[in-house]
N, C-alpha and C positions, 0 to 999 in steps of 0.2 A: 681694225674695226673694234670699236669699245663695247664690251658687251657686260656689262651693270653686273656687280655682285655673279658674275659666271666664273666655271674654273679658270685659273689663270697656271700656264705653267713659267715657273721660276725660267728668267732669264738665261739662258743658257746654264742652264742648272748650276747656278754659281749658289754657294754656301749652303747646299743643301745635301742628302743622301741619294747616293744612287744603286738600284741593286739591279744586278745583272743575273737573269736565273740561269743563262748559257753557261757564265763559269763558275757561278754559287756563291755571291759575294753581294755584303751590300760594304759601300763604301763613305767618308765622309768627305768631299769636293773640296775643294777650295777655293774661298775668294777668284774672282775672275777665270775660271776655267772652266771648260767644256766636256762635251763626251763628243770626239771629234769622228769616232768611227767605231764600228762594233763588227764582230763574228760568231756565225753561231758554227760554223766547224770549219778549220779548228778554233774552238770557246776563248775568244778574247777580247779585249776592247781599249781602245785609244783614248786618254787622259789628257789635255793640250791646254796652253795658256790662252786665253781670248784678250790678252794683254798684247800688241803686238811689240812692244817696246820691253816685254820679257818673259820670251819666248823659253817654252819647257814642254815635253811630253814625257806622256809616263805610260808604259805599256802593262794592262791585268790580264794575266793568262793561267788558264787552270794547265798542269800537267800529271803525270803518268807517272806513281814512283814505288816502281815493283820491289825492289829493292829495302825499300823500307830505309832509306839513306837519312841520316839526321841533317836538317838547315844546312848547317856548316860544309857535311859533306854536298848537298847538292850544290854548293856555290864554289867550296876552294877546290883545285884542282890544280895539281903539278903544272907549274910553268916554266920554259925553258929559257935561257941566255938571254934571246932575244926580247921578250918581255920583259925581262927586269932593266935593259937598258932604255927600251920607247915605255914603260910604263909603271905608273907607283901605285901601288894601295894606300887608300887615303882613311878607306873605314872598312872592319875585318870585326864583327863584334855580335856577338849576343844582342836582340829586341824584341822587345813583346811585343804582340798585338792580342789587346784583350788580355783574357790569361793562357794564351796560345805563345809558346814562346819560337819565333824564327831567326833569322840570321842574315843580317846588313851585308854588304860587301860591295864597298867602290873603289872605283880606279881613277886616275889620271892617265891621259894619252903627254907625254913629254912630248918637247920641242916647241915649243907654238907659247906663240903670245898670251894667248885666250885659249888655254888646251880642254878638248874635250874631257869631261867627266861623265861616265856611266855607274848608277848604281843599281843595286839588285837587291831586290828583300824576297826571301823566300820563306813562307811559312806550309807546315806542314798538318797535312790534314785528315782526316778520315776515310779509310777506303784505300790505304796507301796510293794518295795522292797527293798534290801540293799546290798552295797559289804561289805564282811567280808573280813581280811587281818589278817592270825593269824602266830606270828612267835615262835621260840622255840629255846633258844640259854643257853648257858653254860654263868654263868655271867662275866667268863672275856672274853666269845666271846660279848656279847651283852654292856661291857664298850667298846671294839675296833669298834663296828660297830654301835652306835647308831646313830649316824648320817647317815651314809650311809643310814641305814632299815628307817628313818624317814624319810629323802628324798624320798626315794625309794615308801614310802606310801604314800606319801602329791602328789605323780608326777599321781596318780592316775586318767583317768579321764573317767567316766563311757561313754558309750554307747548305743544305743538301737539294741539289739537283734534283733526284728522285722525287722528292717531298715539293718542290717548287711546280714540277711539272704536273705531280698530282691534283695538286692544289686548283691548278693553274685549269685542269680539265675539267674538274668541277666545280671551277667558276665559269666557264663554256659552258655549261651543261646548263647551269641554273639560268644562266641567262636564255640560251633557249628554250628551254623548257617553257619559261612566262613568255617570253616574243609569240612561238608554235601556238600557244594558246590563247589569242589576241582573237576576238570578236566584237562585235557591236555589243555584246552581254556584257561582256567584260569592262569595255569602257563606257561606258553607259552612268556608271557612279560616278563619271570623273563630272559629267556634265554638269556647270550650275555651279563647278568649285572656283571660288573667288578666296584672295587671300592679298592683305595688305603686308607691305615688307618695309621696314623699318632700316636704314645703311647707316653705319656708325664706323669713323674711323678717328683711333686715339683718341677716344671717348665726348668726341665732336661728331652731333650730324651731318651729311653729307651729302644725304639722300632719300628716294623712298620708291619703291614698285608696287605695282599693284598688276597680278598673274589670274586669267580668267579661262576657266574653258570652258566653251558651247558647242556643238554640231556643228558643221560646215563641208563646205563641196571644195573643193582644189582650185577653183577660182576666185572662190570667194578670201586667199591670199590677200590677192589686193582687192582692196575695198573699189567698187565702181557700179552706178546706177544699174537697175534690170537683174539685179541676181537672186529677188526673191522667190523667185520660182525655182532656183537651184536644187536639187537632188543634195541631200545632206549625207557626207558619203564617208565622213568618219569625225575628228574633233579638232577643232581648233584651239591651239592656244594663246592668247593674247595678252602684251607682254608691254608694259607702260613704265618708264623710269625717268625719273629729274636725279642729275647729280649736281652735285657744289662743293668739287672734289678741293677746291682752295677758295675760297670766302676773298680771300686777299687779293686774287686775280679779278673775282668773280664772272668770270667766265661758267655757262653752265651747261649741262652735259643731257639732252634729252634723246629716247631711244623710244622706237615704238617698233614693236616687232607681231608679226603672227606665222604659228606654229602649225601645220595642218598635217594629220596624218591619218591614213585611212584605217578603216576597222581593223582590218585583218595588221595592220602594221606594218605590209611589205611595199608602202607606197609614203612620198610624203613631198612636201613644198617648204620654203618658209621664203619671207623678207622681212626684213631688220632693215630701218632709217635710223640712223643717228648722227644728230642734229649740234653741234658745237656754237653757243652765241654768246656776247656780248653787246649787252643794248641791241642796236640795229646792228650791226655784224654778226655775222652768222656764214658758216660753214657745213653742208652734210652729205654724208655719204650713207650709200646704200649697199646691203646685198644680199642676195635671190639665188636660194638653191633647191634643188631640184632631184630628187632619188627616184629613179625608174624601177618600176617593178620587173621583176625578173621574164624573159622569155622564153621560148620552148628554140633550144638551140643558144641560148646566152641562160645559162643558169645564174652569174651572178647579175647582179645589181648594179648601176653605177649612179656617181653621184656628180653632178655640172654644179659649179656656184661661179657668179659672176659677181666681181664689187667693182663698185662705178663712187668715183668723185662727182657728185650731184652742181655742187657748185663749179667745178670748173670741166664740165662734161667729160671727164675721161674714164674711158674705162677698161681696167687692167685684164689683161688675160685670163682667159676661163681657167678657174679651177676643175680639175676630172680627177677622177679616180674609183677606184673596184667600192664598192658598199660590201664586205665581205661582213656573212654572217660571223654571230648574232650582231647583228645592226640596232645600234640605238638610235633611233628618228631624234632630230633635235626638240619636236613639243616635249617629249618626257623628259629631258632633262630640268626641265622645269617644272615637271612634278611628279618625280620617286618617287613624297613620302605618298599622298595618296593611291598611289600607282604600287606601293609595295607593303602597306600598312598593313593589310590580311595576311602576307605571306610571313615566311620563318622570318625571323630579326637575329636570327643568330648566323648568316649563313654570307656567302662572297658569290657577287656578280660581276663577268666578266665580260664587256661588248667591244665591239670595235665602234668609233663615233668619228665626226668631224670635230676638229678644233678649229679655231680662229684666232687665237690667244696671242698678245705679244705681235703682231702683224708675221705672223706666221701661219700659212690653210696647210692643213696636215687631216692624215687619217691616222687614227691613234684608238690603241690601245685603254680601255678604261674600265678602272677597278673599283668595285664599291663594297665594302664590307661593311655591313649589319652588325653592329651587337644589342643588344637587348640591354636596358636598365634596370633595379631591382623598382623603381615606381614607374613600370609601364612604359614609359619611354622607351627612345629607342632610338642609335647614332648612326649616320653613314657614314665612311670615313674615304676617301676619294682622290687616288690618285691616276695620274696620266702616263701612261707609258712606265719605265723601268724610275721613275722619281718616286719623293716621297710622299707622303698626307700632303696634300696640299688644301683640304675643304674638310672640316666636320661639321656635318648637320644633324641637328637633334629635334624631333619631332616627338607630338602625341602621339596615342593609340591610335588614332584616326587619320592618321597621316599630314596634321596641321605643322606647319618649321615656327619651332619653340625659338632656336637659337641655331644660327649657321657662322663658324667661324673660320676665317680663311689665315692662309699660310702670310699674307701680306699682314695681318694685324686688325685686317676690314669684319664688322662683324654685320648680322641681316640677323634682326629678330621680327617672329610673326606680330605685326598691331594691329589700329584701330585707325581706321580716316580722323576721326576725330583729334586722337591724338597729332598724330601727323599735320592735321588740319595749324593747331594749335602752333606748331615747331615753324612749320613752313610758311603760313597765311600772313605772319606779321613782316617776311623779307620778299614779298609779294611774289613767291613762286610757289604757289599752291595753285 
């Protein structure tokens, strides 16, 4: 499901940063590879090719090193008769990562066509402990990628746990804090916000949204005759986009979405259409999710979303899953900056949210950090889960989006219909 100028997370986090707070590491990926598995005790996580025709895994583990043992010693160790006839040391050396300096060390398995190769980079770290880095490749996978996995190990750069977790609780806290104190008072400013959204990709228009919210009752989701008499029970957000993501296909990309969430916040609906056409061809799909407010004996929340192929009626298995606090309802995501423009801008929010991203429904993790500009501005920086920045948004005092630029190169600046009118009215998709 294509959701316009929304977070997007990296591909199988290929070419980008990953940090892990279990082992205290953030790391730099590699072209085509994954995070194929993670632990939080014991603290480690799985590194794997998403390449199947060249295959690698690389294991990150934090360990335990009372001893205060340098690199070297924690990797070499007295080996006997038998090892030096089934097996060779192929790299035994001194490596930095950063200005952290650790210690390589790989072997060859003898006999074999295609002999295994394991290596080990072990750097040492604060707290007399140490990150362990252990890979296992086929030896003509490990002459194709020896670079890459050394890079990949040298990009290492440790962390403190303690500080990660602190961090981590008082971005829990601040996001509660504002969810806890959700009222009709509180969202009551939002109402009557209207805002034009300008989509620019490699310095070519592409697009444009236009994000509204008004009052609304939880039926009034889908639009359908007979609901002015509706009890208006918290705000809706209403969410219009045309894309012309290739001019050259001209295929084009329309989404019309509303956002409904109640006063209090611990209630919410939405549906999203998005509509793929060319001339009379046309293709779209829909989908309807649904957050139950919590009950007496079910203290958590769950959350049902259904997406359905409109043109060719099918439709995929329900998505479920827990809404664990703090729970971001999907209307706000579409408008933090009004939503957080009074509060501190120097400060990190931390919720659990739906994603969709990538034809992927996941519950995830999401991180927003505030800083403050020296002219009143003011930047969110926004990643998903243990990745990188993937969204900086920059707004006014008022919570208006000055400029939002995303990790793909896509940029969303706040305009004017007019403008827009001018761009789009002459390719008659205005």
């Amino acid at each position: 499901m294509l959701q316009a100028f929304m977070l997007s997370i990296a591909t199988l986090w290929s070419s980008s940063i990953y940090q892990n707070g279990d082992i205290g590491l953030k790391i730099d990926l590699p072209t085509e590879s994954r995070v194929s598995s993670t632990s939080k005790s014991p603290p480690f996580c799985m590194i794997s090719s998403s390449n199947p025709s060249n295959i690698w895994h690389l294991r990150l583990e934090r360990g335990i090193n009372p001893n205060a043992k340098t690199a070297n010693e924690l990797l070499n160790v007295p080996q006997d008769d038998y090892f030096s006839d089934h097996q060779a040391v192929i790299e035994n050396r001194s490596m930095f990562a950063g200005a952290v300096e650790g210690w390589l060390h790989a072997i060859e398995q003898r006999g074999a066509e295609n002999p295994l190769v394991i290596v080990r980079f072990a750097l040492p770290i604060d707290g007399d402990q140490f990150i362990l880095a252990t890979g296992r490749f086929l030896r003509s996978s490990w002459d194709t990628n020896t670079e890459t996995i050394l890079n990949c190990m040298q990009s290492i750069r440790p962390l403190d746990p303690v500080k990660l977790v602190r961090d981590k609780l008082k971005g829990l806290e601040n996001s509660t804090t504002i969810l806890s104190s959700l009222n009709k008072d509180i969202l009551k400013p939002l109402i009557g916000f209207q805002e034009w959204r300008r989509i620019q990709s490699n310095e070519e228009d592409i697009g444009y949204a236009l994000v509204q919210v008004s009052t609304g009752n939880i039926e009034e989701v889908e639009i359908r005759d007979g609901q002015e008499d509706l009890a208006k029970t918290g705000i809706i957000v209403t969410v219009r986009s045309r894309l012309l993501p290739n001019e050259a296909t001209g295929v084009v990309i329309d989404s019309f979405g509303r956002y409904w969430v109640s006063w209090d916040g611990k209630e919410s609906r939405w549906s999203n259409r998005v509509t793929r056409w060319l001339e009379k061809a046309k293709a779209t799909e829909s989908e309807t999710g649904i957050r139950n407010r919590p009950e007496i004996g079910s203290p958590k929340s769950r959350i049902i979303v259904i997406q359905q192929d409109l043109t060719s009626d099918i439709i995929k298995p329900p998505f479920k899953g827990l809404a664990e606090d703090p729970w971001l309802p999907r209307a706000f995501v579409w408008v933090l900056g009004p939503l957080l423009a009074s509060g501190d801008h120097d400060s990190t929010y931390i919720w659990m949210t739906y994603e969709n991203s990538n034809e992927q429904q996941i519950i995830a993790t999401r991180t927003d950090s505030l800083h403050a500009d020296d002219n009143g501005n003011w930047t969110i920086e926004t990643h998903v889960g243990e990745g990188e920045v993937i969204l900086w948004s920059t707004f006014d005092s008022q919570g208006s989006l000055l400029k939002q630029v995303q990790k793909d190169g896509a940029i969303v600046t706040g305009t004017t219909p007019e403008t827009l009118r001018a761009i789009w009215e002459p390719k008659n998709l205005w």
